[in-house]
Rosetta silent file (secondary structure, phi, psi, omega in degrees, C-alpha in Angstrom):
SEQUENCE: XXXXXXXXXXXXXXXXXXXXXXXXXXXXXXXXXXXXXXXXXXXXXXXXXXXXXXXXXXXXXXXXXXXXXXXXXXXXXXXXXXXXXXXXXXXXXXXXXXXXXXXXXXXXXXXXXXXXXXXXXXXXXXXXXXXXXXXXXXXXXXXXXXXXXXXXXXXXXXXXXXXXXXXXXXXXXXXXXXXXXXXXXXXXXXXXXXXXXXXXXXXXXXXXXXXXXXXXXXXXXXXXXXXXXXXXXXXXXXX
SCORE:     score description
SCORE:     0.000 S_00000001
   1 L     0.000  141.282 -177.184  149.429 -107.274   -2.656 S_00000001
   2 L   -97.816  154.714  163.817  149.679 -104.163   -0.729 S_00000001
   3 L    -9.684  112.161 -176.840  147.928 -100.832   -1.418 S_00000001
   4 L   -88.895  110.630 -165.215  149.173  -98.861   -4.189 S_00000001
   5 L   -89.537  -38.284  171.006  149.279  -95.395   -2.235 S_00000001
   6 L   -56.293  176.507  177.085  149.707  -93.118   -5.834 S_00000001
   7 L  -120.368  175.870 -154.335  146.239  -92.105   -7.023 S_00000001
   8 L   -84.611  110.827 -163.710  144.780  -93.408  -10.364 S_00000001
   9 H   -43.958  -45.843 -171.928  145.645  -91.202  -13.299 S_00000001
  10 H   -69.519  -54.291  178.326  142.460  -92.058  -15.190 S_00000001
  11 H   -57.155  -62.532  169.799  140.413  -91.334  -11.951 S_00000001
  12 H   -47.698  -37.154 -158.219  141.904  -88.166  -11.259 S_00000001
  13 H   -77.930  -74.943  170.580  141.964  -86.831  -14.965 S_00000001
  14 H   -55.586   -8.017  162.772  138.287  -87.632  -14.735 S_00000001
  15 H   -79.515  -49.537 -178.758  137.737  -85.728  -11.489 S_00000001
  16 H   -70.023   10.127 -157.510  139.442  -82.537  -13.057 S_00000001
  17 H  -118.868  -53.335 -170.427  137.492  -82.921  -16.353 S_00000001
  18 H   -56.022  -55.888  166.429  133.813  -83.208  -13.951 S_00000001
  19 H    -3.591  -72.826 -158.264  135.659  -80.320  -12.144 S_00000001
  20 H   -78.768  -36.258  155.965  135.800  -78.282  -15.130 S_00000001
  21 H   -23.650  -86.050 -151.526  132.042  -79.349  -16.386 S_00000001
  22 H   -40.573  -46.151 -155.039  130.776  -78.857  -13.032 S_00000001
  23 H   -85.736   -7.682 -175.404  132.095  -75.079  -13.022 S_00000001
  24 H   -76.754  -42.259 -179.185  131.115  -73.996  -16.973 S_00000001
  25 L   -51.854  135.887  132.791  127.461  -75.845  -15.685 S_00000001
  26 L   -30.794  164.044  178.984  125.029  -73.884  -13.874 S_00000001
  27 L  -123.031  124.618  161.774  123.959  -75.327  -10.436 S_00000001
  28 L   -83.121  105.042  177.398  120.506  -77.010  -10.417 S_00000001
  29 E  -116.797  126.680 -166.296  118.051  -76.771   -7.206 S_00000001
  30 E  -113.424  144.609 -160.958  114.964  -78.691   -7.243 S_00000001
  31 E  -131.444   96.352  156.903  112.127  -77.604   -4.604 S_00000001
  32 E  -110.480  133.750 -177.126  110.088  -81.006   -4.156 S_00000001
  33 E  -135.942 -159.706  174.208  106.907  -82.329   -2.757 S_00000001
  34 L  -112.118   24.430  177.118  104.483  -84.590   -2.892 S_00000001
  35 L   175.271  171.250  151.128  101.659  -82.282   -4.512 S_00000001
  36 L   -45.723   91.886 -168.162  100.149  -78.718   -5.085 S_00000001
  37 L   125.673  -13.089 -177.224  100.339  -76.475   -1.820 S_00000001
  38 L   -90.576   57.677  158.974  102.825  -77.737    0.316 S_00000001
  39 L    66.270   20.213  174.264  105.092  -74.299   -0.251 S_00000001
  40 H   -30.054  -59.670 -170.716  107.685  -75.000   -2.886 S_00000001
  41 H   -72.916  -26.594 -169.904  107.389  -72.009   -4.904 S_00000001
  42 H   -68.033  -34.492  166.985  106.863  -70.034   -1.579 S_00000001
  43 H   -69.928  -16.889 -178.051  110.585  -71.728   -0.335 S_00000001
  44 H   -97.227  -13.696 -162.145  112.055  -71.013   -3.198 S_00000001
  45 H   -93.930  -61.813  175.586  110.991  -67.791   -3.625 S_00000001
  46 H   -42.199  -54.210 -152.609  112.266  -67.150    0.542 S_00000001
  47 H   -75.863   -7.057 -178.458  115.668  -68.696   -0.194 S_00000001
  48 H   -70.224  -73.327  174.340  116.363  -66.429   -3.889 S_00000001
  49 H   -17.581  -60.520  145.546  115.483  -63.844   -1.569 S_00000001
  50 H   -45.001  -66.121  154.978  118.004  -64.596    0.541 S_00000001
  51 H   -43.707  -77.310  168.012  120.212  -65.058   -1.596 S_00000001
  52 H   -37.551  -46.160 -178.704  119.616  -61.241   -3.153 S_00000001
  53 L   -79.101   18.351  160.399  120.617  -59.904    0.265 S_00000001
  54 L   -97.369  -19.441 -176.596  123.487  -61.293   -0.039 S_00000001
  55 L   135.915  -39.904 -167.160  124.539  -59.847   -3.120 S_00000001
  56 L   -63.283  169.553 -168.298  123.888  -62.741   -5.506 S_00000001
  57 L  -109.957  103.066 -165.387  122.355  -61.527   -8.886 S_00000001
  58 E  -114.432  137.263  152.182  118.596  -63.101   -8.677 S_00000001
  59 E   -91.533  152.680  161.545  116.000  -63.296  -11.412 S_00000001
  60 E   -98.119  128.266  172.880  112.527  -64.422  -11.385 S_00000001
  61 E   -70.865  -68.854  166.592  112.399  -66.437  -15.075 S_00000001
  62 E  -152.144   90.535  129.705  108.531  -67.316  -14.273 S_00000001
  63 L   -26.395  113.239 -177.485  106.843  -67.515  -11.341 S_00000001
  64 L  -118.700  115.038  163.196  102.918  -68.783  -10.635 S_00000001
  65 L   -61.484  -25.399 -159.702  101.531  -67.285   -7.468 S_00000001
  66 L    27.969   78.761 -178.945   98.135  -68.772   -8.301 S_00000001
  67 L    -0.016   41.362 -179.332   97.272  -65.541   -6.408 S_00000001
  68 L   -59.855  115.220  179.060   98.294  -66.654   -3.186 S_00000001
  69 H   -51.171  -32.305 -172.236   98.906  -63.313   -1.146 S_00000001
  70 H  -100.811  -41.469  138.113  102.091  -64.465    0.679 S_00000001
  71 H    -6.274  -54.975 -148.165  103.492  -66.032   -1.947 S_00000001
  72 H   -87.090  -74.750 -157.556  102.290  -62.347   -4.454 S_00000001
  73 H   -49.733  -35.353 -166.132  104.312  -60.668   -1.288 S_00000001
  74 H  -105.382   -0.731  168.373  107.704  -62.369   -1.532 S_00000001
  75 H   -64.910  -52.812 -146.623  107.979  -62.406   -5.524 S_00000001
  76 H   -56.999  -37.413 -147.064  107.265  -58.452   -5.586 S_00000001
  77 L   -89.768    1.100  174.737  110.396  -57.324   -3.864 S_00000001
  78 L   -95.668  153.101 -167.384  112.880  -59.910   -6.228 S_00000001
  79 L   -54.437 -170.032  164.927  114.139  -58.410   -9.736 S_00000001
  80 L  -160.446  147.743  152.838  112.044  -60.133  -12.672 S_00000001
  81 L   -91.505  123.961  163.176  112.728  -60.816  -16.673 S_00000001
  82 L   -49.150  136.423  144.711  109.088  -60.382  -17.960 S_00000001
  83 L   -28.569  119.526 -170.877  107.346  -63.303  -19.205 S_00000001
  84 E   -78.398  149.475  162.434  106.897  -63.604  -23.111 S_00000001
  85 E  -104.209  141.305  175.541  102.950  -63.572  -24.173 S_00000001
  86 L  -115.256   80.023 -176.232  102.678  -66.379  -26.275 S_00000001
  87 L   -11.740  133.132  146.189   99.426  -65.780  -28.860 S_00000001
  88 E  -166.259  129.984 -175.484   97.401  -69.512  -28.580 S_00000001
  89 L    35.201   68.275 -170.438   94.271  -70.336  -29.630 S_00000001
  90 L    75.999  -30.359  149.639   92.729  -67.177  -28.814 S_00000001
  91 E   -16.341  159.967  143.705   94.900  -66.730  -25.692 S_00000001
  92 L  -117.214  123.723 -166.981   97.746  -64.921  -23.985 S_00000001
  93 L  -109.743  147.548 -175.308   99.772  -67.936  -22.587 S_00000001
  94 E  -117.803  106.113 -174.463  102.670  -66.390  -20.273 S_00000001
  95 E  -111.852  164.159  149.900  105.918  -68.260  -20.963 S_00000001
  96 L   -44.905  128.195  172.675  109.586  -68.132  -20.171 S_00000001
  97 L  -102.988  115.115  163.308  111.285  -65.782  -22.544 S_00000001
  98 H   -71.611  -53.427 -165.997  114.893  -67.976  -22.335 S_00000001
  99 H   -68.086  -61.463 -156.049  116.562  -65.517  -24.800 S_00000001
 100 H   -69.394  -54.738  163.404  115.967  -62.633  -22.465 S_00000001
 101 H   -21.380  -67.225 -152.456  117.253  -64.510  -19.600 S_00000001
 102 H   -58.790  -44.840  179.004  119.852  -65.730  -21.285 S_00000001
 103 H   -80.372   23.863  170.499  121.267  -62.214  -22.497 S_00000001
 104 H   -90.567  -20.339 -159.120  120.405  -60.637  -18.856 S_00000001
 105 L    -9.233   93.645  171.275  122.758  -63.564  -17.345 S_00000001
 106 L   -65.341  153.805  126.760  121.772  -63.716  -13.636 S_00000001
 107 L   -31.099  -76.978 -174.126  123.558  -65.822  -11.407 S_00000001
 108 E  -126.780  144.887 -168.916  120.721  -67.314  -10.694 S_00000001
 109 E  -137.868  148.681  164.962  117.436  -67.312  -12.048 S_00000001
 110 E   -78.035  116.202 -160.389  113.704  -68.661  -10.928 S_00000001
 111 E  -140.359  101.259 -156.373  111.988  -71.244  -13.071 S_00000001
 112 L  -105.649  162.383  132.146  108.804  -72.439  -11.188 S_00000001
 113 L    84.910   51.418 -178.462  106.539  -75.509  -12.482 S_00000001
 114 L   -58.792  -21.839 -174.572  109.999  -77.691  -14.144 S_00000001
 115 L  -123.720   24.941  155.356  107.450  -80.237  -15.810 S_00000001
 116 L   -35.173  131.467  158.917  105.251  -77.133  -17.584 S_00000001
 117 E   -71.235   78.391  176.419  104.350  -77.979  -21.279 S_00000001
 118 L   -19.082  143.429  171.397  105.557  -74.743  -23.545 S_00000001
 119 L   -73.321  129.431  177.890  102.965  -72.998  -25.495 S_00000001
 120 L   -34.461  135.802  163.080  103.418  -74.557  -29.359 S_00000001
 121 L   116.471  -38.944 -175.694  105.703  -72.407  -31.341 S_00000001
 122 L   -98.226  166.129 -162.474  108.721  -72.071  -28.720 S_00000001
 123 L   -35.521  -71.464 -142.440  112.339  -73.306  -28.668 S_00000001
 124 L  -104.364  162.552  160.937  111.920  -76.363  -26.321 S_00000001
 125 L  -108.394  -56.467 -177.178  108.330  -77.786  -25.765 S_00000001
 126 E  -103.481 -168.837 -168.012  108.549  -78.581  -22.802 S_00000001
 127 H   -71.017  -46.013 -151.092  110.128  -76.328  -19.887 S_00000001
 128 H   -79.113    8.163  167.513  112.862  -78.562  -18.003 S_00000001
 129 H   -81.205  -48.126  149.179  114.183  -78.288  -21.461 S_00000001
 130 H   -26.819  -65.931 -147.791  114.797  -74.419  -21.000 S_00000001
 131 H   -54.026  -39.516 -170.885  115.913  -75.290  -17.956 S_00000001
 132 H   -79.992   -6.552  162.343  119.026  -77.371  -19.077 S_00000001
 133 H   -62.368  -63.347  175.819  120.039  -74.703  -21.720 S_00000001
 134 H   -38.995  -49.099 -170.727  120.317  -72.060  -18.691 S_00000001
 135 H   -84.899  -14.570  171.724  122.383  -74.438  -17.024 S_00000001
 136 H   -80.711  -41.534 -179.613  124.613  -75.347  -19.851 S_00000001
 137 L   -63.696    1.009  167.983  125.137  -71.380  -20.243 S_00000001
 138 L    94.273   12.522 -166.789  126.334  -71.467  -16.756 S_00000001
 139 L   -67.001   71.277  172.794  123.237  -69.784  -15.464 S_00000001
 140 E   -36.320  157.654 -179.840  122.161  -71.299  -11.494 S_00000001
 141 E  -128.210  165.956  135.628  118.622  -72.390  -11.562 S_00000001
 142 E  -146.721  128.293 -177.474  116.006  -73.172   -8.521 S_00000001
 143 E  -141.171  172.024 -173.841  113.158  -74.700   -9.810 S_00000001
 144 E  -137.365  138.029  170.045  109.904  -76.814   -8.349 S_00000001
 145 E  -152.751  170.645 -157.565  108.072  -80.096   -9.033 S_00000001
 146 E  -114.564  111.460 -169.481  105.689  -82.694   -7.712 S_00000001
 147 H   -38.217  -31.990 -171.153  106.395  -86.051   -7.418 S_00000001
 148 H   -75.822  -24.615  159.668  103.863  -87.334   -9.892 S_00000001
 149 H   -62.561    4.792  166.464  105.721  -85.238  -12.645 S_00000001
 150 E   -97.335  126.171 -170.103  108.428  -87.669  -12.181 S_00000001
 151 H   -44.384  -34.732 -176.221  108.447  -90.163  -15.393 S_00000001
 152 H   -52.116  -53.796 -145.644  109.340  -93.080  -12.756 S_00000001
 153 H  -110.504   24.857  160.677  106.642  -92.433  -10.426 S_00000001
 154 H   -51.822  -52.526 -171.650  103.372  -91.252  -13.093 S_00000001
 155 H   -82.337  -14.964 -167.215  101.634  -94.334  -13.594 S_00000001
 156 H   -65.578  -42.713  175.376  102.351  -95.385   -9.662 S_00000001
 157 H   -61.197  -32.709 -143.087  100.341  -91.700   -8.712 S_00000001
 158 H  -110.766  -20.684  165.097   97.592  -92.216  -11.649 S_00000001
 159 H   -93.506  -11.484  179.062   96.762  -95.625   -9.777 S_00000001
 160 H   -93.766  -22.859 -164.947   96.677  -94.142   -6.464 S_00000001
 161 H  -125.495   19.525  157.856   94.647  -90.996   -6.984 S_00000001
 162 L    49.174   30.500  164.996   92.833  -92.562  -10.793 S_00000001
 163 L   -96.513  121.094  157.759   94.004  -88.786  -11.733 S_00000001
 164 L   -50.088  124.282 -171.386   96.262  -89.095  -15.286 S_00000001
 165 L   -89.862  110.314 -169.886   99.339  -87.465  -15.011 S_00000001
 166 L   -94.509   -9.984 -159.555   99.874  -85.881  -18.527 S_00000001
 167 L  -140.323  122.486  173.379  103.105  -83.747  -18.114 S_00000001
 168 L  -155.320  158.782 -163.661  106.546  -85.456  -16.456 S_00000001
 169 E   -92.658   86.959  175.157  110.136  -84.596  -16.320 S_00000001
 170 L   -20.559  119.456  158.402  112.810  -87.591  -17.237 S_00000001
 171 H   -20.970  -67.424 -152.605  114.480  -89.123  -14.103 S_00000001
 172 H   -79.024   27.493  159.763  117.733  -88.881  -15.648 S_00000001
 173 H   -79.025  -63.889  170.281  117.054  -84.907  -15.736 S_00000001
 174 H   -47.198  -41.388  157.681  116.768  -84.801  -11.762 S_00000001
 175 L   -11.923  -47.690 -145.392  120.160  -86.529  -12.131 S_00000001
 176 L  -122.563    5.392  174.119  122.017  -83.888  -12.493 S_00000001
 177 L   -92.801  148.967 -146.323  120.874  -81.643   -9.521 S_00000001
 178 L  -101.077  -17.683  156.027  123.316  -80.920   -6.999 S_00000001
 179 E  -169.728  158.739 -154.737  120.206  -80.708   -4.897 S_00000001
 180 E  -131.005  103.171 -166.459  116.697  -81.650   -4.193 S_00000001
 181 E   -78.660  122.842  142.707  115.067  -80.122   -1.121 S_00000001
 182 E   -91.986  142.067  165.469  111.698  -81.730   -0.356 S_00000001
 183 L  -104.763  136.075 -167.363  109.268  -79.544    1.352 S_00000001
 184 L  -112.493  137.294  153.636  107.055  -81.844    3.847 S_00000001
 185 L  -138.305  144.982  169.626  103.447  -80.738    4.795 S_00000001
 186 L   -71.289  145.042 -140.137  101.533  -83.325    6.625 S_00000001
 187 H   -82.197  -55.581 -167.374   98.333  -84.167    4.904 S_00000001
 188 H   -69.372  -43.454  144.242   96.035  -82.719    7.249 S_00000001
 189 H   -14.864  -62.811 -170.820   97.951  -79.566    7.463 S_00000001
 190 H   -90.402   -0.296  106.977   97.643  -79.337    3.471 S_00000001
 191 H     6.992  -99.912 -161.328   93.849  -79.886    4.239 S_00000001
 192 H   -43.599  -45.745 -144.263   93.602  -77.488    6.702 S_00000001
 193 H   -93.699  -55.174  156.326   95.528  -74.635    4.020 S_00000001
 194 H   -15.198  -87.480 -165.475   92.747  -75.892    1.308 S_00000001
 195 H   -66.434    0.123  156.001   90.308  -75.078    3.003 S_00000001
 196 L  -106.595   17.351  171.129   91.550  -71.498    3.918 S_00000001
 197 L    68.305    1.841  176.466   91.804  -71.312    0.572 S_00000001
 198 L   -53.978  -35.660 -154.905   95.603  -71.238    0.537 S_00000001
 199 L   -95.742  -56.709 -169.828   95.927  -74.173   -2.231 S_00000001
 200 L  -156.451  151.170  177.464   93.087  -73.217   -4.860 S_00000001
 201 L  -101.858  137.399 -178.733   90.467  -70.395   -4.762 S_00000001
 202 L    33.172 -129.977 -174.682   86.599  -71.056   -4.776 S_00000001
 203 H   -41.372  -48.453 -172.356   85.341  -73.875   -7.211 S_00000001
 204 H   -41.532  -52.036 -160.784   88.531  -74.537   -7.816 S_00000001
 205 H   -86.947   -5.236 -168.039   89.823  -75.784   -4.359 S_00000001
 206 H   -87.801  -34.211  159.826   86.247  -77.900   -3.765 S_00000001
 207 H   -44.894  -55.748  169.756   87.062  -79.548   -6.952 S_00000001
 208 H   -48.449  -37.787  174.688   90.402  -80.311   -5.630 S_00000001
 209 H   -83.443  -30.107 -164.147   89.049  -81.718   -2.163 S_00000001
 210 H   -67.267  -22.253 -175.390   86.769  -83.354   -3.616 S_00000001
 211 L  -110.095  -91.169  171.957   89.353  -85.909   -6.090 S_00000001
 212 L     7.596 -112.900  164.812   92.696  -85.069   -5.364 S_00000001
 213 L   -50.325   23.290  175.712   93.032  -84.183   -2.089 S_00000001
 214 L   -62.420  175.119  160.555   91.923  -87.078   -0.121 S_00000001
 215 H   -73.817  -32.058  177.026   94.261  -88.241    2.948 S_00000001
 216 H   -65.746  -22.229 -176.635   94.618  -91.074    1.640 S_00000001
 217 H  -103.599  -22.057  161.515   96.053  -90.114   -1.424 S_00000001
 218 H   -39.172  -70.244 -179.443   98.143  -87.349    0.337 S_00000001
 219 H   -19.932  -49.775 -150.648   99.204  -90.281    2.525 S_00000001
 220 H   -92.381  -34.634 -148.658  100.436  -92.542   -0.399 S_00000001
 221 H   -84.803  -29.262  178.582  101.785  -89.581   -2.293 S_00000001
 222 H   -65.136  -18.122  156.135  104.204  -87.953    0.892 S_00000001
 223 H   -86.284   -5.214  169.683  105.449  -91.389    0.760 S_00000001
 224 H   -59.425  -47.914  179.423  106.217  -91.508   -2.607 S_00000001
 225 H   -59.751  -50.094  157.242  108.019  -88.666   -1.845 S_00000001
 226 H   -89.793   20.183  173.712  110.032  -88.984    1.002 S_00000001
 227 H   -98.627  -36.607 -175.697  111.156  -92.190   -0.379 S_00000001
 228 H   -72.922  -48.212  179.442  112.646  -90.909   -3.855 S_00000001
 229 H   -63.157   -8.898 -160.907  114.312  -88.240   -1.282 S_00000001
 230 H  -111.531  -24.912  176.113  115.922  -90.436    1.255 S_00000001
 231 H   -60.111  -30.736 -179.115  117.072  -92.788   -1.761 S_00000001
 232 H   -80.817  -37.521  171.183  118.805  -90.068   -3.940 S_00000001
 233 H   -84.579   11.254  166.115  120.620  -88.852   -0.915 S_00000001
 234 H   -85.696  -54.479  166.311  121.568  -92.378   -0.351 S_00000001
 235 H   -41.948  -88.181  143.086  122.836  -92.359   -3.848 S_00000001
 236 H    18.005  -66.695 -157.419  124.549  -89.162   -3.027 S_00000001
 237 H   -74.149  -42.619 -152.986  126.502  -90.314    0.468 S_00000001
 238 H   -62.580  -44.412  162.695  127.566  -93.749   -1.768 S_00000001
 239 L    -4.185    0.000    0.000  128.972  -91.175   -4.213 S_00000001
């Protein structure tokens, strides 16, 4: 039988129907690595920047510097929607306020830390739940996670580094991003930036070398990492 040369009604109808999703839908950018420290929030934070000199209309949602100075440096000069304090157990917990976003609608807005638990008490419990409301209002997003927050690859992380992973993001959430950047640091390189204190501050980062932050577990986890990336963009090209 030869080629049928028309195109498929049913195929097309569904291309103009994703069409018309795709453009009421927000665009989702995920900033991925294989741990804490290799410069997500600091890339994401450069390219929003970018982005503002261009014109686009950029928010910071929430942003955690963990009082990295260069990091501190490229947040200050982008707009911000303040951060609701959320009373909790004697606390001030600093959350996404999602209403004020929503009725500020940015273009695009910053949402750091995608597999955060909400403080009890707020719409969504957890964050990447926020996230997909902004993106159904039509909102852009850039957001950051860690490989071991991915539900797929928790217990595979909690046997290589015998740390539990308590807070992960569904797979079929990551689905839906039109893209997923990983940022690569080489192990000893994210060493080296420990140990200048880049990563964690005082007790904090010696805690970190001490469990964590072996090479070995770097090792296992940057392959976790680049693996989920060169497969989804496999996915992607078959597409």
């Amino acid at each position: 039988a030869e080629h049928d040369p028309r195109p498929d009604p049913d195929a097309l109808l569904r291309d103009v129907e994703r069409a018309e999703r795709n453009k009421k839908r927000g665009f989702l950018r995920v900033f991925f690595g294989m741990c804490p420290g290799v410069g997500k929030t600091y890339a994401m934070l450069e390219m929003a920047g970018e982005r503002l000199s261009r014109g686009v209309d950029v928010v910071i949602g929430i942003v955690e510097t963990h009082d990295r100075k260069e990091t501190e440096a490229l947040a200050a000069v982008l707009p911000l929607v303040p951060a609701a304090a959320v009373p909790y157990r004697g606390t001030v917990l600093r959350e996404l306020d999602l209403d004020a976003v929503l009725a500020r609608r940015p273009q695009l807005v910053l949402v750091d830390e995608l597999a955060h638990t909400n403080a009890p008490g707020g719409r969504h419990p957890k964050r990447y739940q926020d996230v997909e409301e902004l993106l159904e209002a039509g909102i852009d997003v850039y957001t950051t996670l860690n490989v071991q927050h991915l539900e797929s690859q928790a217990d595979l992380v909690t046997r290589i580094t015998g740390a539990p992973v308590r807070e992960t993001v569904p797979d079929a959430f990551l689905d839906q991003a039109e893209q997923i950047e990983l940022i690569d640091l080489s192990p000893p390189e994210l060493l080296k930036r420990l140990r200048e204190g880049k990563v964690y501050l005082g007790e904090r980062a010696e805690r970190a070398a001490a469990n964590f932050f072996k090479e070995e577990h770097l090792t296992a986890l940057r392959k976790l990492a680049l693996r989920f990336t060169a497969e989804r963009v496999d996915e992607q090209l078959r597409e």
